[in-house]
C-alpha positions as CSV (number, residue, x, y, z in Angstrom):
1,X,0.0,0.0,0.0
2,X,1.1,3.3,-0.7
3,X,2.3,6.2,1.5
4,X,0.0,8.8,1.4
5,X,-3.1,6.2,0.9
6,X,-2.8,4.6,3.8
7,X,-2.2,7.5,6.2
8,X,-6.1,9.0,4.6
9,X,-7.3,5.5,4.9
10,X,-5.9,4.9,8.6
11,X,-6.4,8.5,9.9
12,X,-2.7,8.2,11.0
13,X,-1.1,11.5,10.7
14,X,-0.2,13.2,14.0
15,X,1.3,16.7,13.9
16,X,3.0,18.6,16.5
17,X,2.1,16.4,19.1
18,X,3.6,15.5,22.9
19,X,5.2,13.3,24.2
20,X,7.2,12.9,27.6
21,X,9.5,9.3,26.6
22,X,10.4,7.8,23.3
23,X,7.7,5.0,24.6
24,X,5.2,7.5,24.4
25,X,6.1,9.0,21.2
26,X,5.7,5.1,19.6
27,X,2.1,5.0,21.5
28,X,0.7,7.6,19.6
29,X,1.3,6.3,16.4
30,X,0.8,2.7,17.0
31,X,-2.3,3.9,19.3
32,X,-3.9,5.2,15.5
33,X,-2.9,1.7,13.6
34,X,-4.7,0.3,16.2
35,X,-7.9,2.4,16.6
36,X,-8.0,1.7,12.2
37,X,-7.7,-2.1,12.6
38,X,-4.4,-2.4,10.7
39,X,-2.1,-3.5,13.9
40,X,-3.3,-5.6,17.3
41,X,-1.6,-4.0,20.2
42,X,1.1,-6.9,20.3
43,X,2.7,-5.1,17.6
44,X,2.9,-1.9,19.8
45,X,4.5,-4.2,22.5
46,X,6.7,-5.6,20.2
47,X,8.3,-2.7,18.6
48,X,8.7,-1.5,22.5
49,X,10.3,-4.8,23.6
50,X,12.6,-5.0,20.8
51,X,14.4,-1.5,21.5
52,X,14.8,-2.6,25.0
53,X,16.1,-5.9,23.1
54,X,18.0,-4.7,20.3
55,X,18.8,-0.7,21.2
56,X,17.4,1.7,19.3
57,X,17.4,0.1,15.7
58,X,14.2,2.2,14.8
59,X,16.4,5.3,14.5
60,X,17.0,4.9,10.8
61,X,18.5,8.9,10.7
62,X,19.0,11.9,12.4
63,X,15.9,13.1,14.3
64,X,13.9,10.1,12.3
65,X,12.4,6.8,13.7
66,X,11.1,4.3,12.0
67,X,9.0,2.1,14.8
68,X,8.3,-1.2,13.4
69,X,8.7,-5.1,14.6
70,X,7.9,-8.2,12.5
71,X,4.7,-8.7,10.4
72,X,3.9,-11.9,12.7
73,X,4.0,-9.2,15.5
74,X,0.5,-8.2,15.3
75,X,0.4,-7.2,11.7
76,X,-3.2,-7.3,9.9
77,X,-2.5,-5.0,6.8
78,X,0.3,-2.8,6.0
79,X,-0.2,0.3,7.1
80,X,1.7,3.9,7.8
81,X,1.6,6.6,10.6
82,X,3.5,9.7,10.9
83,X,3.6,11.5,14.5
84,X,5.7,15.1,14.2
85,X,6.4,16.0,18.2
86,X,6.7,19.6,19.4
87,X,9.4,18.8,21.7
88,X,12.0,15.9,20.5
89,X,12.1,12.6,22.7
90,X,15.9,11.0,23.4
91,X,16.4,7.1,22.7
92,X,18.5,5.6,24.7
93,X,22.4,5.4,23.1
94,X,21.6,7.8,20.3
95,X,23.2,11.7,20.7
96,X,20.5,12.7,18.6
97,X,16.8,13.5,19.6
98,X,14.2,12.2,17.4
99,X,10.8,14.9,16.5
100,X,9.5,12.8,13.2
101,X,8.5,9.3,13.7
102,X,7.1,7.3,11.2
103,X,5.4,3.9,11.8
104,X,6.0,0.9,9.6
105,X,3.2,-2.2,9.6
106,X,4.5,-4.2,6.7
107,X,2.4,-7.5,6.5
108,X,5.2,-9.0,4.7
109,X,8.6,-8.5,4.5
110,X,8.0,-7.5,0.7
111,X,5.7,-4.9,2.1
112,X,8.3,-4.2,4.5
113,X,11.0,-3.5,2.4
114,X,8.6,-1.5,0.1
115,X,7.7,0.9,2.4
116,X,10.6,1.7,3.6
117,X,12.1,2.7,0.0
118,X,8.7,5.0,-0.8
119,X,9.4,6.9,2.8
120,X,12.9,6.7,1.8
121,X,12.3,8.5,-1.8
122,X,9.4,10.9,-0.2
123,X,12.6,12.0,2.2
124,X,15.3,12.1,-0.3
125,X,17.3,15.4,0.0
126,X,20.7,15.1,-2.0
127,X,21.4,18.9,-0.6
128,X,21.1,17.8,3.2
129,X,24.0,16.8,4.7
130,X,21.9,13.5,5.8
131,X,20.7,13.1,2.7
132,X,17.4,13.8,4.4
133,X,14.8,16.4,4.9
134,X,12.7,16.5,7.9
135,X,11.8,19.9,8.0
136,X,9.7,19.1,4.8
137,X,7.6,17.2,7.3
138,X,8.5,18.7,10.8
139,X,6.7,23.0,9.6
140,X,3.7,20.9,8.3
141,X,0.9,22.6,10.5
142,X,-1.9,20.5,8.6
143,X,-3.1,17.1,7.0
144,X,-3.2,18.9,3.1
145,X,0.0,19.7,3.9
146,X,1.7,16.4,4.3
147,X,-0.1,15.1,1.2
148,X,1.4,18.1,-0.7
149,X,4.9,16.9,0.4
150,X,4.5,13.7,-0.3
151,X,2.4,14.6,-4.0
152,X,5.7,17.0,-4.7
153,X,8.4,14.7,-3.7
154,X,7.1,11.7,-5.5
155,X,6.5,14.3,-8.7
156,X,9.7,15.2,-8.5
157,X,10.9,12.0,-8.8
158,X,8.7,10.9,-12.0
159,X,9.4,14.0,-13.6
């Protein structure tokens, strides 16, 4: 599923939102994958008990996250969220604080892997230093406007 689609379809776009822990700032957008029906809360617990597991493998780039566990996890169709936090959260180990989190649900690993290239393209900024432009999703004050970003990066890309 694409991007953009399934934010509309799963109400799963968050902006400017609080959070007091890293845990929380998963919450809220595993808390929306739930309320749609795309994730059962073992996913949430998942994702959580793996960081505690693994370290914090979710931070895929400066100030980004990418929560996500294993589609066997609690998976019942892939879906997207995308949580933008007023105040950056700290994962343990990392120097960096994260303010953009977006949620993965593949229900495969094809899906998986999928997904993560379209977020990956949507994000693309050869000028950044990263290679990575939050800020295109971090001043986003409304829903129309993340679609625009996403429209206008994946345009860019065709064109």
């Amino acid at each position: 599923m694409a991007f953009k689609q399934s934010l509309i379809e799963n109400n799963s776009i968050k902006l400017q939102a609080s959070a007091n822990s890293w845990e929380q700032a998963i919450k809220i957008g595993t808390d929306m994958l739930i309320t749609s029906g795309a994730i059962n809360p073992s996913y949430h617990d998942a994702i959580i008990s793996s960081i505690k597991q693994l370290g914090p493998y979710i931070v895929i780039a400066p100030q980004l996250a990418m929560p996500h566990a294993r589609p066997e996890n609690g998976v019942n169709r892939t879906a997207f969220a995308l949580v933008t936090l007023q105040k950056p959260v700290f994962f343990e180990g990392e120097d960096e604080p994260v303010d953009v989190l977006i949620t993965l649900a593949g229900s495969s690993s094809d899906e998986h892997m999928d997904g993560l290239l379209e977020v990956t393209q949507i994000l693309d900024d050869e000028d950044s230093e990263t290679g990575v432009d939050l800020d295109k999703l971090r001043n986003c004050r409304t829903v129309e406007e993340i679609y625009m970003v996403i429209d206008d990066a994946l345009n860019v890309e065709i064109a």
